[in-house]
C-alpha positions in Angstrom: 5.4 -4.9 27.5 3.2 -7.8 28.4 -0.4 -8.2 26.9 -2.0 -7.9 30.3 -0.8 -4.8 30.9 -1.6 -3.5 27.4 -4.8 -5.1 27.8 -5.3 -2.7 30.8 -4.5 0.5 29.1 -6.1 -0.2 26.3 -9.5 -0.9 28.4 -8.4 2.6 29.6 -8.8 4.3 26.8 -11.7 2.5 24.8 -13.0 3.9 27.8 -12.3 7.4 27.1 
């Protein structure tokens, strides 16, 4: 897994 697309689910669900 790469960061940018960790960063992007993690944005996901701090948005939750």
């Amino acid at each position: 897994f790469m960061d940018s697309a960790f960063n992007l689910m993690q944005a996901s669900f701090s948005d939750r």
